[in-house]
OpenMM code with the backbone's topology and positions (N, CA, C; nanometers):
from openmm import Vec3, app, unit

residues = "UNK UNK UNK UNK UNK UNK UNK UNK UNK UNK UNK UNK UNK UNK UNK UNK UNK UNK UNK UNK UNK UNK UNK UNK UNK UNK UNK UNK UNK UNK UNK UNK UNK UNK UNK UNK UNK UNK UNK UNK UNK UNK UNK UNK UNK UNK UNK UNK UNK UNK UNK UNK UNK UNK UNK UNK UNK UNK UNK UNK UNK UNK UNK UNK UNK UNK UNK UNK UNK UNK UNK UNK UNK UNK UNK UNK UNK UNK UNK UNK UNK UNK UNK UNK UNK UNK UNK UNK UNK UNK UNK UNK UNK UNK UNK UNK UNK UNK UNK UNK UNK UNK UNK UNK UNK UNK UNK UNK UNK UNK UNK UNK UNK UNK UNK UNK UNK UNK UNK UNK UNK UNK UNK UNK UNK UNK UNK UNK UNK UNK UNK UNK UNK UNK UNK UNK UNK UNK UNK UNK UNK UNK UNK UNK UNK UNK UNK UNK UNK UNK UNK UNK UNK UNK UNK UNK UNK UNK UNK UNK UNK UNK UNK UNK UNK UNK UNK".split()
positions = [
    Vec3(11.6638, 10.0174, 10.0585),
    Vec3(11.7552, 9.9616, 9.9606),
    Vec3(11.8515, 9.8677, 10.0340),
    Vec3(11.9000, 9.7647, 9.9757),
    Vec3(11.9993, 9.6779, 10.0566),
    Vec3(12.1389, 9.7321, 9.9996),
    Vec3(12.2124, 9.6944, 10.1010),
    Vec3(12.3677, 9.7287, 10.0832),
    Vec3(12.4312, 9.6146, 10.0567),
    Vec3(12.3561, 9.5144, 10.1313),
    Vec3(12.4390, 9.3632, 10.1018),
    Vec3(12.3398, 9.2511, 10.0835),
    Vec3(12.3740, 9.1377, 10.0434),
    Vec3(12.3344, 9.0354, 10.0455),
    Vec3(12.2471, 8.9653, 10.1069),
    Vec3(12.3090, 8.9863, 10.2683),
    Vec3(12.2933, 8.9592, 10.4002),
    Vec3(12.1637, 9.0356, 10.4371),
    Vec3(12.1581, 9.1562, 10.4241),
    Vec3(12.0071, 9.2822, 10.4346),
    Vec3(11.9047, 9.1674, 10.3149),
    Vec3(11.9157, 9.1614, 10.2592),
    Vec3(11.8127, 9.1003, 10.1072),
    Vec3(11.7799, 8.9970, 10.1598),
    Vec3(11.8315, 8.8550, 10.1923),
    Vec3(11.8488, 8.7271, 10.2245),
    Vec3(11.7384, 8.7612, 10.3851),
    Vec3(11.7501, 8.8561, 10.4839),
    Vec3(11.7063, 8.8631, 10.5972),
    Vec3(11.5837, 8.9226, 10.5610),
    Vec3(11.5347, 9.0414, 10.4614),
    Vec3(11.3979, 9.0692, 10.4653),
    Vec3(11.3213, 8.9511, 10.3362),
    Vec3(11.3949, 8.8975, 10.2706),
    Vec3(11.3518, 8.8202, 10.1744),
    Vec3(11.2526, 8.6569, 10.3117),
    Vec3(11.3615, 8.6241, 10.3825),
    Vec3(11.2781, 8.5140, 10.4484),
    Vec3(11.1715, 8.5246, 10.5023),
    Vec3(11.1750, 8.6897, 10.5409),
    Vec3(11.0789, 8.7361, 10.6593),
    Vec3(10.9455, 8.7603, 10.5357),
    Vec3(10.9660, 8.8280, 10.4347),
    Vec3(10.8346, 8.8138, 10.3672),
    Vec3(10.7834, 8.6589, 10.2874),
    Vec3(10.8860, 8.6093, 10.2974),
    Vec3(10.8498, 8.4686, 10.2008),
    Vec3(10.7676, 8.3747, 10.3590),
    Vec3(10.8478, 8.3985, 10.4667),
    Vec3(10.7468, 8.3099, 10.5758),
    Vec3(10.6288, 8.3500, 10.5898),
    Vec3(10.5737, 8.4863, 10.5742),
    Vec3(10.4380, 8.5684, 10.5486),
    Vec3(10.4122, 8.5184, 10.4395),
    Vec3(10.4623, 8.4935, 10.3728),
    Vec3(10.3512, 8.5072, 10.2495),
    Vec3(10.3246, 8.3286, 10.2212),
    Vec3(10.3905, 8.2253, 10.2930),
    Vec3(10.3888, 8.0912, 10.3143),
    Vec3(10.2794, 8.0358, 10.4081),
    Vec3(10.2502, 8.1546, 10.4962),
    Vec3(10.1771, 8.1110, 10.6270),
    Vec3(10.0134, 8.1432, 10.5638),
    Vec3(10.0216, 8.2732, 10.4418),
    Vec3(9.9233, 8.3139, 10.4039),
    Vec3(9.8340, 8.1881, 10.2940),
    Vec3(9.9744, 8.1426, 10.1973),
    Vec3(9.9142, 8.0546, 10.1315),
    Vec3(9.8885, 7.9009, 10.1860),
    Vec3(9.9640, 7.8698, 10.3043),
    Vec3(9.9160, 7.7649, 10.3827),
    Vec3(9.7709, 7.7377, 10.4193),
    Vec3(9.7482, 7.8571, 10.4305),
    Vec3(9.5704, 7.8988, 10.4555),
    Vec3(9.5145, 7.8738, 10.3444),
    Vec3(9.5123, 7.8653, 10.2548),
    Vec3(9.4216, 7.8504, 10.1009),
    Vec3(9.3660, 7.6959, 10.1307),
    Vec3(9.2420, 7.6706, 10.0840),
    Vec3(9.1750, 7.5519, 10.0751),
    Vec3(9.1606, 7.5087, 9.9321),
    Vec3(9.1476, 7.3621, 9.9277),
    Vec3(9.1061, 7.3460, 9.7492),
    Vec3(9.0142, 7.4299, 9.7073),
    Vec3(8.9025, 7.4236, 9.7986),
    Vec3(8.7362, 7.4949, 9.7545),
    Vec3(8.8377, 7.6662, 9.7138),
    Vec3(8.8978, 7.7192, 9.7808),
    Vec3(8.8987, 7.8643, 9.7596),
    Vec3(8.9780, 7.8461, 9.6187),
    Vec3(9.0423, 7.8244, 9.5352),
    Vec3(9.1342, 7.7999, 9.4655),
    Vec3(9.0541, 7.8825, 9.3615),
    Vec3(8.9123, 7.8426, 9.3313),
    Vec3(8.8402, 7.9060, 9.2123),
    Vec3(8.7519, 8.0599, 9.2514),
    Vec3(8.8293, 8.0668, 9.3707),
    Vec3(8.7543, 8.2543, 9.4349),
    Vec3(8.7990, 8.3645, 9.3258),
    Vec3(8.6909, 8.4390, 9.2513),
    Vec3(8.7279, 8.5707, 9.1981),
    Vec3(8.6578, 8.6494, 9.2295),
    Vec3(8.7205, 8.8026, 9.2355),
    Vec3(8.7069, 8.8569, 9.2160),
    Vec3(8.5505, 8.9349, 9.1462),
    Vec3(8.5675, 8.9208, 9.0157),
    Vec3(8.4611, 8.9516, 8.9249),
    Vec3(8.4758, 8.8474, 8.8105),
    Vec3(8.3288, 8.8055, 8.7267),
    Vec3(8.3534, 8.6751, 8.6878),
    Vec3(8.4755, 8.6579, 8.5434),
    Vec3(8.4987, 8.7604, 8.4786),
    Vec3(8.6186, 8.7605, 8.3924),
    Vec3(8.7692, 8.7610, 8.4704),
    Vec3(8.7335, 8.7547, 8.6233),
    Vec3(8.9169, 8.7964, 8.6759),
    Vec3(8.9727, 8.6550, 8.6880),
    Vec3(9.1237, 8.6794, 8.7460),
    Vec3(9.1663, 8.5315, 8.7578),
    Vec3(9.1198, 8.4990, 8.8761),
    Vec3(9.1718, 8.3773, 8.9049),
    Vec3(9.0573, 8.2756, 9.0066),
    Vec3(9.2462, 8.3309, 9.1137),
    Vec3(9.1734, 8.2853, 9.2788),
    Vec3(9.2433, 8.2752, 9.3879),
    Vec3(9.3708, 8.1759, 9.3431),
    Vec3(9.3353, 8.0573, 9.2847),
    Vec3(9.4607, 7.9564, 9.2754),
    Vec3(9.5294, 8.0409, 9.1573),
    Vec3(9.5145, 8.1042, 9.0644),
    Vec3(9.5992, 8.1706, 8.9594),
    Vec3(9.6630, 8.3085, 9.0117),
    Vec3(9.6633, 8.3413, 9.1032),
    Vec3(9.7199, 8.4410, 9.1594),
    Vec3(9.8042, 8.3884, 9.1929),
    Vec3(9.7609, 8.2861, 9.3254),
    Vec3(9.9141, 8.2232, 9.4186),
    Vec3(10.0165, 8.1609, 9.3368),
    Vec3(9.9288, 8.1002, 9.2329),
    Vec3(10.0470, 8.0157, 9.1457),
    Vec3(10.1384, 8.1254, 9.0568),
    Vec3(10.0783, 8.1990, 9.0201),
    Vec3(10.1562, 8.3427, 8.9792),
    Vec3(10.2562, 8.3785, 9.0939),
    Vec3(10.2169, 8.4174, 9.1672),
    Vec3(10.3423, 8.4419, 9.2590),
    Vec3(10.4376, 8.3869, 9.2983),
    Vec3(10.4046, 8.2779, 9.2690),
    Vec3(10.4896, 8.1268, 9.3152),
    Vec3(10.6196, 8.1143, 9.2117),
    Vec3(10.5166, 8.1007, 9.0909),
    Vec3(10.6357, 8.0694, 8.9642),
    Vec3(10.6695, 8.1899, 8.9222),
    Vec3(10.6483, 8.3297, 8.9600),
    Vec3(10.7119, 8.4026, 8.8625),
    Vec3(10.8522, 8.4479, 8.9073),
    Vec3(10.9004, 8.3877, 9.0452),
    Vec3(11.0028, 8.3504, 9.1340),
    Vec3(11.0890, 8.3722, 9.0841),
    Vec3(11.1373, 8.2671, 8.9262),
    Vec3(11.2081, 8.2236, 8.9228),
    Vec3(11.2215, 8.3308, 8.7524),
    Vec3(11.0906, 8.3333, 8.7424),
    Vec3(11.1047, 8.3519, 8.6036),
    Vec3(11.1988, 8.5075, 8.6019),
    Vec3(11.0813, 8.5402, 8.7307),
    Vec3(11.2098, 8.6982, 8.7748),
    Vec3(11.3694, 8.7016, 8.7565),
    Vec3(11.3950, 8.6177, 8.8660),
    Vec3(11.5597, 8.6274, 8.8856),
    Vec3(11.6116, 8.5555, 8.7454),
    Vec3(11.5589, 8.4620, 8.6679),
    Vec3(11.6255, 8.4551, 8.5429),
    Vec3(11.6504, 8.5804, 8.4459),
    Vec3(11.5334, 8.6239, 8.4661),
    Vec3(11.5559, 8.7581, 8.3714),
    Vec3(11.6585, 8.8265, 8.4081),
    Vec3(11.6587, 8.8149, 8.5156),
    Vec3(11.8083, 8.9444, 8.5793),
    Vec3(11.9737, 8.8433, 8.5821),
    Vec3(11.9187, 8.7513, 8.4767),
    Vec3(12.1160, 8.6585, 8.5165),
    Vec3(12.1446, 8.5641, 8.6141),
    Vec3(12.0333, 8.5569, 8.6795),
    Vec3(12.0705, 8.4137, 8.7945),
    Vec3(12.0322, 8.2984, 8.6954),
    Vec3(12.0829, 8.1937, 8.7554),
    Vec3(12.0584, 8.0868, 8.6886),
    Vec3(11.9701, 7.9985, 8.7990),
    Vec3(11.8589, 7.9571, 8.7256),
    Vec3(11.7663, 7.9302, 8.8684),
    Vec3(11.6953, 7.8448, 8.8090),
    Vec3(11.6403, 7.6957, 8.8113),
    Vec3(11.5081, 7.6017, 8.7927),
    Vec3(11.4000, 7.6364, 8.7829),
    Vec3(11.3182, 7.6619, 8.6170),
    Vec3(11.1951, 7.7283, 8.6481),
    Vec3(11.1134, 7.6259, 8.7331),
    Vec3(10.9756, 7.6223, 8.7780),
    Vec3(10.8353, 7.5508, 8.8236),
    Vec3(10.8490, 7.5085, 8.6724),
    Vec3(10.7678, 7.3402, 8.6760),
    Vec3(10.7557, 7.2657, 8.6064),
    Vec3(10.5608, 7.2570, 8.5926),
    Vec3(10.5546, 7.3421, 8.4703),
    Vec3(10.4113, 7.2899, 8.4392),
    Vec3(10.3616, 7.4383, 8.5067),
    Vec3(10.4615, 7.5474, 8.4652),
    Vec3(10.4091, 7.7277, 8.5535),
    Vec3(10.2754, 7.7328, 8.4497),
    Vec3(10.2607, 7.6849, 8.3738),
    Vec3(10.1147, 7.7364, 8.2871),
    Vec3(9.9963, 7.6270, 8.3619),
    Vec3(10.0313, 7.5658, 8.4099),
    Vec3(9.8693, 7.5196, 8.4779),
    Vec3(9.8804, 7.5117, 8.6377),
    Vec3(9.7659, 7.5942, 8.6506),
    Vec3(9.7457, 7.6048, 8.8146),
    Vec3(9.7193, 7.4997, 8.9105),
    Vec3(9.7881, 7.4013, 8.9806),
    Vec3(9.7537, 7.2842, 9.0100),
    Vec3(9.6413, 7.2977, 9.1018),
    Vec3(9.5401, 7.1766, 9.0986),
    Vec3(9.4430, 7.1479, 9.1485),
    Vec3(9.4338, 7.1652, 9.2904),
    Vec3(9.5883, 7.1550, 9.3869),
    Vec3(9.5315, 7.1573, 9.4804),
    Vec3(9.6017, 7.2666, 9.6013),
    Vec3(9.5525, 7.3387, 9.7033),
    Vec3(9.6091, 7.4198, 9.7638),
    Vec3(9.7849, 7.3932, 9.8033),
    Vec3(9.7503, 7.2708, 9.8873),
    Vec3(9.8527, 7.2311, 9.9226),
    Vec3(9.9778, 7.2479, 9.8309),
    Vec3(9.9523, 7.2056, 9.6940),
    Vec3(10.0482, 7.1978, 9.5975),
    Vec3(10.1482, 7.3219, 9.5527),
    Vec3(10.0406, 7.3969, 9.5796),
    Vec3(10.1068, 7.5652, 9.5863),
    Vec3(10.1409, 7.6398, 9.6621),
    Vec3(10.1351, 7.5501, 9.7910),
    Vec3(10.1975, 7.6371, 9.9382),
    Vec3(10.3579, 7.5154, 9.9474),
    Vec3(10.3410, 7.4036, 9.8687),
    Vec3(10.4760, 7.3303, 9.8937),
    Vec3(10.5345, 7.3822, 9.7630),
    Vec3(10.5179, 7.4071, 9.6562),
    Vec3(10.5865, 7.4694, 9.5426),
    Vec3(10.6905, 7.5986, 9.6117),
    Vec3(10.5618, 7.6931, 9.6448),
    Vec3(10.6341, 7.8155, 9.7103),
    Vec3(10.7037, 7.8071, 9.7659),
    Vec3(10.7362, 7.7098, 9.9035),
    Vec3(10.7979, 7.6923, 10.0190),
    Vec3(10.9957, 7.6731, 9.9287),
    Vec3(10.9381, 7.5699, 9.8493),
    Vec3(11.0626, 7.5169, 9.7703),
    Vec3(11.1263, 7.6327, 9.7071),
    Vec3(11.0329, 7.7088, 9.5465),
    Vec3(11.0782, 7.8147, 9.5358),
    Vec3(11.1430, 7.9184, 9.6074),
    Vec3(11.0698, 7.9736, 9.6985),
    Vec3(11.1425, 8.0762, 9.7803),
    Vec3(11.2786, 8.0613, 9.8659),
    Vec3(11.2892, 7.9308, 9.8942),
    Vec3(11.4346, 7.8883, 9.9576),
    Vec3(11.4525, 7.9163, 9.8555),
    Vec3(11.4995, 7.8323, 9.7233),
    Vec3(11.5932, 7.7973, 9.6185),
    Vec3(11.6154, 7.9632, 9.5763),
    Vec3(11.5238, 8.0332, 9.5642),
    Vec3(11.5621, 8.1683, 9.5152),
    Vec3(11.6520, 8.2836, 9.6546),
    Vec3(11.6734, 8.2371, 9.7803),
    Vec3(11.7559, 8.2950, 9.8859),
    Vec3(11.8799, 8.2567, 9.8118),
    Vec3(11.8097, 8.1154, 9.8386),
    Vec3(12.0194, 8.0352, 9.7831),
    Vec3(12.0630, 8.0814, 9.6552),
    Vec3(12.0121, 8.1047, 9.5437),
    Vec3(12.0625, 8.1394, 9.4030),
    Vec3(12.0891, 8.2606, 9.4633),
    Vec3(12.0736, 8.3648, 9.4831),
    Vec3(12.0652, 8.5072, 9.5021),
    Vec3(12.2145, 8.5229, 9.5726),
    Vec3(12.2310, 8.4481, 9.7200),
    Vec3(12.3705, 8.4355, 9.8088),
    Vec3(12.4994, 8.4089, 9.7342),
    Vec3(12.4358, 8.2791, 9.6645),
    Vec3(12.5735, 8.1923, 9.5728),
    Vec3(12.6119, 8.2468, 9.4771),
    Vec3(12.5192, 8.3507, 9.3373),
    Vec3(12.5391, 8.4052, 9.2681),
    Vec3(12.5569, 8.5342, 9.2706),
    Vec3(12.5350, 8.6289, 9.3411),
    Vec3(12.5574, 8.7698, 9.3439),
    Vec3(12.6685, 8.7495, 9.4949),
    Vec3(12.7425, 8.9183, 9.4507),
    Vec3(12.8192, 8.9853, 9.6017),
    Vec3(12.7127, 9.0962, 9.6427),
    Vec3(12.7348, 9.1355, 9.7295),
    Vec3(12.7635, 9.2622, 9.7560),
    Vec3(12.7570, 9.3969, 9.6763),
    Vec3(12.9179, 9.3608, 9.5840),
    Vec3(12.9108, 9.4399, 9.4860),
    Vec3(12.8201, 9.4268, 9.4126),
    Vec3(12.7877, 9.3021, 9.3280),
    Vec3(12.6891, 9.3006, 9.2105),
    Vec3(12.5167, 9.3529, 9.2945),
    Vec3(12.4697, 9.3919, 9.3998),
    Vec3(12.3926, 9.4817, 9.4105),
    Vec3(12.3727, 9.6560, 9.3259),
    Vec3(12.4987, 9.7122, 9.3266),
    Vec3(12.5162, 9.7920, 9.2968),
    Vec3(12.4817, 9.8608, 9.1016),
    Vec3(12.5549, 9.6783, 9.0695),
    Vec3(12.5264, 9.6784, 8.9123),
    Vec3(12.4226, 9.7314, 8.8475),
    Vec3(12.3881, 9.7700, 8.7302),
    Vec3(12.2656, 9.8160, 8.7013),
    Vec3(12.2282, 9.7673, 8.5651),
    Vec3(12.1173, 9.7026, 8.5306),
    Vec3(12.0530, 9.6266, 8.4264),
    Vec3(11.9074, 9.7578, 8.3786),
    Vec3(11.8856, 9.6881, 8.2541),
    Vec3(11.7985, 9.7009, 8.2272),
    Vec3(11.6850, 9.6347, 8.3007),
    Vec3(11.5599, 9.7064, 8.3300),
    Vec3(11.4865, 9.6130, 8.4351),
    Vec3(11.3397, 9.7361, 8.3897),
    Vec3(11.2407, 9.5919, 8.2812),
    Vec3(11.1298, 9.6537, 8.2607),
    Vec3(11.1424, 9.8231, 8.1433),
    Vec3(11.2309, 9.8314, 8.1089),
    Vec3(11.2592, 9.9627, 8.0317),
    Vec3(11.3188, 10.0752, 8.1057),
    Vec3(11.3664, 10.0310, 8.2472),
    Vec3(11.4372, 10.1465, 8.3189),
    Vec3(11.5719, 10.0653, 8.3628),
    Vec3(11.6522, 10.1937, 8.3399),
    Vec3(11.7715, 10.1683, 8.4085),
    Vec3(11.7829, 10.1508, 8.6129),
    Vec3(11.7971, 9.9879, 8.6289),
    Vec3(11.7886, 10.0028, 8.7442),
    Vec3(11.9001, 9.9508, 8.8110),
    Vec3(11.9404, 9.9493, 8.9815),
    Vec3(12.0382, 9.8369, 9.0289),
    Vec3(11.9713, 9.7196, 9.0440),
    Vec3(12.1156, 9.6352, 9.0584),
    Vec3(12.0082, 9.4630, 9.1230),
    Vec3(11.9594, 9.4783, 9.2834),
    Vec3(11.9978, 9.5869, 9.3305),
    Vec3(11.9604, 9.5980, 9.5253),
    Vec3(11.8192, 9.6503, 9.4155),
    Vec3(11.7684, 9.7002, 9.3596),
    Vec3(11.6340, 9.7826, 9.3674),
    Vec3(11.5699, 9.6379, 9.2264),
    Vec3(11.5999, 9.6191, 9.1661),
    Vec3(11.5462, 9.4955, 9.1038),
    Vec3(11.5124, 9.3707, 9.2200),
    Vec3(11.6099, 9.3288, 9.2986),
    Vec3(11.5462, 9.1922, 9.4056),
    Vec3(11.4186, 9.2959, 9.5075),
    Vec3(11.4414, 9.4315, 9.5134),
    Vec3(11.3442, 9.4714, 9.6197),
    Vec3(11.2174, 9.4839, 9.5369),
    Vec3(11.2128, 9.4720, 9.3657),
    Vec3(11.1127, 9.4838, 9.3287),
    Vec3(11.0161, 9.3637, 9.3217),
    Vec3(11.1242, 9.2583, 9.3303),
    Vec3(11.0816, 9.1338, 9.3403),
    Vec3(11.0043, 9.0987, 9.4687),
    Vec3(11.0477, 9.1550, 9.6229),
    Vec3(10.9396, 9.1479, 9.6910),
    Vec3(10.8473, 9.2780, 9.6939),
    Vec3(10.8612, 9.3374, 9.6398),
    Vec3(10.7239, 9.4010, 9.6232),
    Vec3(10.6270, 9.3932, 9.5441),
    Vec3(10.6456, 9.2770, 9.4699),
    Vec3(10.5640, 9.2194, 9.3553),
    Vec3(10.4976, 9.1077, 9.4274),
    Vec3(10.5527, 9.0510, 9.5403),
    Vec3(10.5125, 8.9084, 9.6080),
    Vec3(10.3856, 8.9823, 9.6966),
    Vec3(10.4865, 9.1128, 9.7487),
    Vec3(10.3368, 9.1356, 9.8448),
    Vec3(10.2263, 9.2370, 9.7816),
    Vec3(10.2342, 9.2494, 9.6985),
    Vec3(10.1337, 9.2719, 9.6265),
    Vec3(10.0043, 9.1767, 9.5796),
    Vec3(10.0665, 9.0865, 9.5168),
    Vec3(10.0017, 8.9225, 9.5032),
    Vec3(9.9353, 8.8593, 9.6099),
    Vec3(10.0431, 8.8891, 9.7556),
    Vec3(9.9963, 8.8501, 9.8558),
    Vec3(9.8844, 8.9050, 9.9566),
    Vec3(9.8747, 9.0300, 9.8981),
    Vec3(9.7712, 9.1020, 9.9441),
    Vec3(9.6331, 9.0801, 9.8312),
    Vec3(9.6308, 9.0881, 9.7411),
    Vec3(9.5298, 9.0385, 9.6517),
    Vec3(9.4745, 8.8579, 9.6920),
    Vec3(9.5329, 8.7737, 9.7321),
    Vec3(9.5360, 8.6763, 9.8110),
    Vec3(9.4718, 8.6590, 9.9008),
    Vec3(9.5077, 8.7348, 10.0485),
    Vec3(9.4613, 8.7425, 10.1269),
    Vec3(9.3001, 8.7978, 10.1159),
    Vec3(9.2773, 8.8999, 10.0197),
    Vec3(9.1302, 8.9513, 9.9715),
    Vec3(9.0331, 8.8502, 9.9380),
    Vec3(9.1267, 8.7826, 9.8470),
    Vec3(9.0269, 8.6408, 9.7757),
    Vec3(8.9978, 8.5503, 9.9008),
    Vec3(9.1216, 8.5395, 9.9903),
    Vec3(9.0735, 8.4588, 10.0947),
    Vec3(8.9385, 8.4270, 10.1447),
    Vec3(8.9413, 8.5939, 10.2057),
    Vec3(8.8232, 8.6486, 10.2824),
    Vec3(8.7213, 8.6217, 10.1690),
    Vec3(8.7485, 8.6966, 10.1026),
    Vec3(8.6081, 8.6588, 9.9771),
    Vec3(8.4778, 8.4873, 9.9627),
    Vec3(8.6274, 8.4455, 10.0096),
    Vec3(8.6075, 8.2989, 9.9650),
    Vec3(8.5762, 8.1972, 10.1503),
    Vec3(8.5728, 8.3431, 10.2171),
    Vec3(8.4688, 8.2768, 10.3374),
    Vec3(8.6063, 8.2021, 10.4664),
    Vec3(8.7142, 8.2227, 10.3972),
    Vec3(8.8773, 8.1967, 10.4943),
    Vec3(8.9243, 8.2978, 10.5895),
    Vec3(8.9535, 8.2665, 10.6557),
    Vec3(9.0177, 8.3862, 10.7782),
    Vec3(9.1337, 8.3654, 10.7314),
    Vec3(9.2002, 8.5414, 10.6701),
    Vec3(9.3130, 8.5448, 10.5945),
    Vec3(9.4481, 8.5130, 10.7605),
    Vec3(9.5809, 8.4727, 10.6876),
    Vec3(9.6343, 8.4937, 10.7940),
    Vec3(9.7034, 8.6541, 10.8246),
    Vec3(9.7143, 8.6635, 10.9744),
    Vec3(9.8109, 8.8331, 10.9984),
    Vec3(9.9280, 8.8525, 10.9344),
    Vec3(9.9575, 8.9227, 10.8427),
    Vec3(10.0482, 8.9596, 10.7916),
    Vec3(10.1330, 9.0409, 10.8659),
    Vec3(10.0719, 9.1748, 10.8099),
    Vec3(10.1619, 9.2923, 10.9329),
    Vec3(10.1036, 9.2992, 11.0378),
    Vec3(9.9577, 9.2290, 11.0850),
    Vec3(9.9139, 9.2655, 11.1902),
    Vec3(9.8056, 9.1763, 11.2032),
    Vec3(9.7001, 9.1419, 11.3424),
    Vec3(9.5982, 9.0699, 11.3095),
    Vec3(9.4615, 9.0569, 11.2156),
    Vec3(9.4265, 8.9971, 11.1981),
    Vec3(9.2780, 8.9864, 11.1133),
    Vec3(9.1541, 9.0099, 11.1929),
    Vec3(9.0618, 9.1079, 11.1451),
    Vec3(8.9644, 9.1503, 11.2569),
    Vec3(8.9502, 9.0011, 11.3156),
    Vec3(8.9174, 8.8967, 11.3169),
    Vec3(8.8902, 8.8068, 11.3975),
    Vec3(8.9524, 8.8235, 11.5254),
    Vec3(9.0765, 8.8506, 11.5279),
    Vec3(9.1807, 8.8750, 11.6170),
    Vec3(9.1906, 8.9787, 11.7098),
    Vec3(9.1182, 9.0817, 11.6838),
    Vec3(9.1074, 9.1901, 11.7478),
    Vec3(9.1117, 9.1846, 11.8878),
    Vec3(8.9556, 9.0757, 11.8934),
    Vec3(8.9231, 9.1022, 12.0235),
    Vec3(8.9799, 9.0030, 12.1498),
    Vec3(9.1424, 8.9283, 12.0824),
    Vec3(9.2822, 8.8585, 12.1306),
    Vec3(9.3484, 8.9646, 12.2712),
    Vec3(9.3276, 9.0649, 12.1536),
    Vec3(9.4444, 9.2370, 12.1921),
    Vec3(9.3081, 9.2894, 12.2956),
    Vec3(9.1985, 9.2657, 12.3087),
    Vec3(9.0662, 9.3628, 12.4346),
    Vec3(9.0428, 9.4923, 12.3554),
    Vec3(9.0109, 9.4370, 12.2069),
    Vec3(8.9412, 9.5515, 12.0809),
    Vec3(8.8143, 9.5046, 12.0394),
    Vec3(8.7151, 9.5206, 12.1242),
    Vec3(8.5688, 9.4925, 12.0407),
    Vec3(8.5636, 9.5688, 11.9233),
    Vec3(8.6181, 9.6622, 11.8634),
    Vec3(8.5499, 9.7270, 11.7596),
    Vec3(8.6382, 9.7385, 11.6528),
    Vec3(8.7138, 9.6455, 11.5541),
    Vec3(8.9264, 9.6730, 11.5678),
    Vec3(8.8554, 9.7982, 11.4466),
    Vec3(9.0212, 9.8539, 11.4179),
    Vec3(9.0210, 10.0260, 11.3115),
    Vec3(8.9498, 9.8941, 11.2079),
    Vec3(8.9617, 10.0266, 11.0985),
    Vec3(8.9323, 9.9767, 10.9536),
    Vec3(9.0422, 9.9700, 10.8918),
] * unit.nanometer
topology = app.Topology()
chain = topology.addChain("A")
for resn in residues:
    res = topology.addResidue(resn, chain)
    for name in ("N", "CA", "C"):
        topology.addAtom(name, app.Element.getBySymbol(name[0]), res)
């Protein structure tokens, strides 16, 4: 749970640069990777994660710039690793400028439960890496060497002198 601002703002960059480095990796070709043939495609995930940024912290009282055009998945990788990049700053800075400290503590309605805003922004990255892990799956799926998140990608293993890395 964060106590301050300062805690939120410091694990918030650290997962938004993970999850920037992950979608940096996306190619146009992977954009249409699913799953199974009714699921959403690789580019409708990232772009989901991207725009729902904003749509989040509006719901909770920040005042924040939605993504322009969040209903269509743009054509090209790039477009959604520079969207994100933008989003995820702009949502540090709304978060600093508009909340204290105190207003962590506050408690909203959030989804039909009574919650604080320290456990509402932490739900917010746990919604990113969730996305971002479904991501990284499609990656691989789609024939990409995902990037290391918490750790390397079997490719990497044998970096560390692991011919065989865990599962």
């Amino acid at each position: 749970m964060y106590a301050t601002i300062s805690d939120f703002i410091n694990e918030w960059n650290k997962e938004a640069l993970l999850t920037q480095n992950v979608l940096d990796g996306l190619t146009d070709d992977s954009l249409n990777q699913k799953v199974y043939p009714e699921g959403r495609t690789l580019g409708r995930i990232a772009w989901h994660l991207t725009t729902c940024i904003p749509e989040y912290l509006a719901n909770f009282g920040l005042k924040i710039d939605m993504v322009e055009n969040a209903e269509s998945v743009p054509a090209t990788a790039k477009e959604i690793a520079e969207t994100y990049r933008n989003v995820s700053a702009k949502a540090a800075k709304v978060i600093e400028e508009q909340w204290t400290d105190e207003t962590l503590s506050q408690i909203q309605d959030a989804f039909g439960r009574q919650e604080t805003n320290a456990s509402i922004i932490m739900g917010l990255i746990k919604h990113t890496v969730h996305h971002r892990g479904q991501v990284t799956v499609l990656m691989r799926q789609a024939g990409i060497k995902p990037f290391g998140v918490y750790g390397p990608p079997k490719e990497d293993w044998i970096y560390l002198g692991v011919e065989n890395p865990p599962l």
